[in-house]
C-alpha positions as CSV (number, residue, x, y, z in Angstrom):
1,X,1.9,-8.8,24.4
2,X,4.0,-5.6,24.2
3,X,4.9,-3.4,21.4
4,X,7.4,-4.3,19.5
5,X,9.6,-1.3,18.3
6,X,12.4,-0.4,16.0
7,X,13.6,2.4,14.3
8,X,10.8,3.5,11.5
9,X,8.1,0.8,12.4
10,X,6.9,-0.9,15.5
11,X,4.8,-4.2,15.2
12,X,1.6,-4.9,17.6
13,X,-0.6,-7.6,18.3
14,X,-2.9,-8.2,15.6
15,X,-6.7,-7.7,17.0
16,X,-10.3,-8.4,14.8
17,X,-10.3,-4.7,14.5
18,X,-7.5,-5.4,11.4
19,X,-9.3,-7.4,9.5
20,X,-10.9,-4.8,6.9
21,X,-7.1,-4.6,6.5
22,X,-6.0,-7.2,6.2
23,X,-8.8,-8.3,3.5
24,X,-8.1,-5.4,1.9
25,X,-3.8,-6.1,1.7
26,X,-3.9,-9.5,1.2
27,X,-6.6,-9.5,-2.0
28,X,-4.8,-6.9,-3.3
29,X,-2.8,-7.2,-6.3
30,X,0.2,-6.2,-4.5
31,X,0.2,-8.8,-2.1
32,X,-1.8,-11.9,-3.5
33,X,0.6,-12.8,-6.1
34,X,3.1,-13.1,-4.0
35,X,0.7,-16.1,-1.8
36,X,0.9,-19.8,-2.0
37,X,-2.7,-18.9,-1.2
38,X,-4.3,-17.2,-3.7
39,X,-7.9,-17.7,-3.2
40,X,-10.1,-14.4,-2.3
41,X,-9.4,-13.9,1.1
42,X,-12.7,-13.4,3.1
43,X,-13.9,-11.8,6.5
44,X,-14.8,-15.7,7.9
45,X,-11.9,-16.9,6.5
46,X,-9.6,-14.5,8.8
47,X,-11.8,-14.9,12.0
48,X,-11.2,-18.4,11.5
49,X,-7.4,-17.9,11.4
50,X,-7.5,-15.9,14.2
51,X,-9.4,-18.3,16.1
52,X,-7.8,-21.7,15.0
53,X,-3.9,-20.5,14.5
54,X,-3.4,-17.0,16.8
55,X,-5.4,-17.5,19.5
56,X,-5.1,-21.0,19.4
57,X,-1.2,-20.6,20.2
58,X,-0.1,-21.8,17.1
59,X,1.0,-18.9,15.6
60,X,1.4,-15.3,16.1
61,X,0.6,-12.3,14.1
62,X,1.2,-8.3,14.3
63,X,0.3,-5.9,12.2
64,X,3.2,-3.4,11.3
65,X,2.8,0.2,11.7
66,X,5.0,3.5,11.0
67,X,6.4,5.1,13.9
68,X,6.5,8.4,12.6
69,X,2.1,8.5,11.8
70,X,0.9,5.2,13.5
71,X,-0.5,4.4,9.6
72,X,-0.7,0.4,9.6
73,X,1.3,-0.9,6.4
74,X,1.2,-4.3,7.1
75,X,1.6,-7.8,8.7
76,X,4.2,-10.2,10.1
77,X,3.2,-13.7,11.1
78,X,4.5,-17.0,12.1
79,X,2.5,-19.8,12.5
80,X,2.8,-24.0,12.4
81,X,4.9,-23.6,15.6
82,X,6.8,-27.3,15.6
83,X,7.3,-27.5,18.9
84,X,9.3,-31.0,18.7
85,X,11.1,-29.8,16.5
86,X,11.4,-26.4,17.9
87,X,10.9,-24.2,14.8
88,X,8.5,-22.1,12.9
89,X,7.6,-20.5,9.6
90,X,7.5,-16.8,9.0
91,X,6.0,-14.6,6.7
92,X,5.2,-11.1,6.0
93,X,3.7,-8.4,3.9
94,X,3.5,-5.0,3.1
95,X,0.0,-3.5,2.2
96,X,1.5,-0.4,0.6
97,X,3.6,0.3,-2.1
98,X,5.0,4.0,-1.3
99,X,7.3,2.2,1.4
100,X,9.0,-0.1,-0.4
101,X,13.3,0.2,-0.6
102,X,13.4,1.8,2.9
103,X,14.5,-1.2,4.4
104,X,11.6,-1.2,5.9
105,X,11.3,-5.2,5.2
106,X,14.4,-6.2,6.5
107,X,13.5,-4.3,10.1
108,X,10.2,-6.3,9.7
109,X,12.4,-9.7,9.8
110,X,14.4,-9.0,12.3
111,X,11.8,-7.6,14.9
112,X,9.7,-11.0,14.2
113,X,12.6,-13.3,14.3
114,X,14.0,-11.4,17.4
115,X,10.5,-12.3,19.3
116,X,10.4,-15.9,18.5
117,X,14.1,-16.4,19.6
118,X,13.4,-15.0,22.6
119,X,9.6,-14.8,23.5
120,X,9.4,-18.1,22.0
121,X,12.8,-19.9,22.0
122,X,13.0,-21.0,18.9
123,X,15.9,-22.8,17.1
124,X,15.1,-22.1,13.4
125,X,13.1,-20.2,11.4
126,X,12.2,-21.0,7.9
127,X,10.1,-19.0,5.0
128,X,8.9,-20.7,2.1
129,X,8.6,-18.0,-1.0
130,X,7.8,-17.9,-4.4
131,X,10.9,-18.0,-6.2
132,X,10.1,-15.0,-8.0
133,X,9.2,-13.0,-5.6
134,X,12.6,-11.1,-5.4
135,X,11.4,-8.1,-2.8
136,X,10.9,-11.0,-0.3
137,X,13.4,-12.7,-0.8
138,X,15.7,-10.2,-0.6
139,X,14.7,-8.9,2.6
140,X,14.9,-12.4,4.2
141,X,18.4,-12.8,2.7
142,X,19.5,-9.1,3.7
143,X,18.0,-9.7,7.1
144,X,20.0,-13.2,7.6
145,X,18.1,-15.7,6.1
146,X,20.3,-18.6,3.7
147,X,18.9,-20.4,1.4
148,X,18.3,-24.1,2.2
149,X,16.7,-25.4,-0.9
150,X,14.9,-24.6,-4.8
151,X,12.1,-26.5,-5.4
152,X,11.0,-26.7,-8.7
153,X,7.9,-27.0,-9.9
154,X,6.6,-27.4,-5.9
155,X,2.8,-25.8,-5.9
156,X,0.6,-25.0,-8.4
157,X,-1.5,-21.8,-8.6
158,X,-3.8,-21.4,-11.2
159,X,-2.9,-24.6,-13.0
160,X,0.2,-23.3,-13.7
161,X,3.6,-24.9,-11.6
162,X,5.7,-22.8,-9.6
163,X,9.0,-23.0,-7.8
164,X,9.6,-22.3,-4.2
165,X,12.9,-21.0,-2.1
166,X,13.1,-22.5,1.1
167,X,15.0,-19.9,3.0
168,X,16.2,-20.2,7.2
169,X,17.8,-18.3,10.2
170,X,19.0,-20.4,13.5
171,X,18.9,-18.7,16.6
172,X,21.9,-17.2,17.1
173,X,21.8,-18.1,21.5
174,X,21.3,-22.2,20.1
175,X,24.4,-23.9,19.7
């Protein structure tokens, strides 16, 4: 796969050479709050991602870098591609906090959804979010995403409840 450019970041293919960064982004308190999947995330625990979801074919992950330095910030990823049902969840995030309310998440969306509607085909999109997680959801909803459904009370993390928006995009070419 290609680069994947647009204005201020571009997206590439995610290789094992990320994983120090992503270990390092996604235990960070910046980003593992915001998880349904809060345990510490290790180095065998992302090899085994990478083996039995990315290069498996069942999902697809880049890492998201600035155009203007190359600096990697981040990840985008779908993954559990239903292909009877011809859809797939997304997800993102952003390992660093100086480029947050840039937009910057909202370009993210749309150069993720853009590939799976046309790399991939895909009729919808859905992203399942922590209801409070308002940066996310915000960027879904700026980007095109409608909300589908509030689930209260839907996972628990920590023993403590927690709600979850259910948030989807069709493909725009599907009728």
């Amino acid at each position: 796969m290609e680069r994947i450019y647009g204005k201020q970041v571009y997206l590439r293919p995610i290789t094992e050479e990320d994983t120090d960064d992503i270990i390092s982004w996604r235990n960070s308190e910046a980003v593992r709050p915001y998880f349904i999947y809060q345990q510490p995330f290790t180095r065998e625990g992302h090899l085994n991602w990478l083996k039995n979801m990315i290069y498996s074919g069942k999902g697809y992950q880049f890492i998201v870098c600035m155009i203007e330095n190359d600096k990697p910030i981040g990840s985008t990823f779908l993954r559990d591609y239903d292909k009877e049902n011809n859809k797939i969840e997304y997800g993102m995030f952003l390992g660093s906090d100086d480029i947050k309310g840039k937009g910057i998440g909202r370009e993210i969306c749309c150069l993720t959804w853009n590939f799976a509607f046309e790399n991939l085909g895909v009729h919808k999109i859905f992203s399942r979010i922590l209801a409070d997680n308002m940066a996310s959801r915000k960027s879904c909803e700026k980007a095109g995403m409608i909300q589908e459904a509030y689930l209260k009370d839907d996972v628990c993390i920590n023993g403590e409840y927690r709600d979850l928006v259910w948030l989807s995009v069709m493909n725009p070419n599907h009728k």
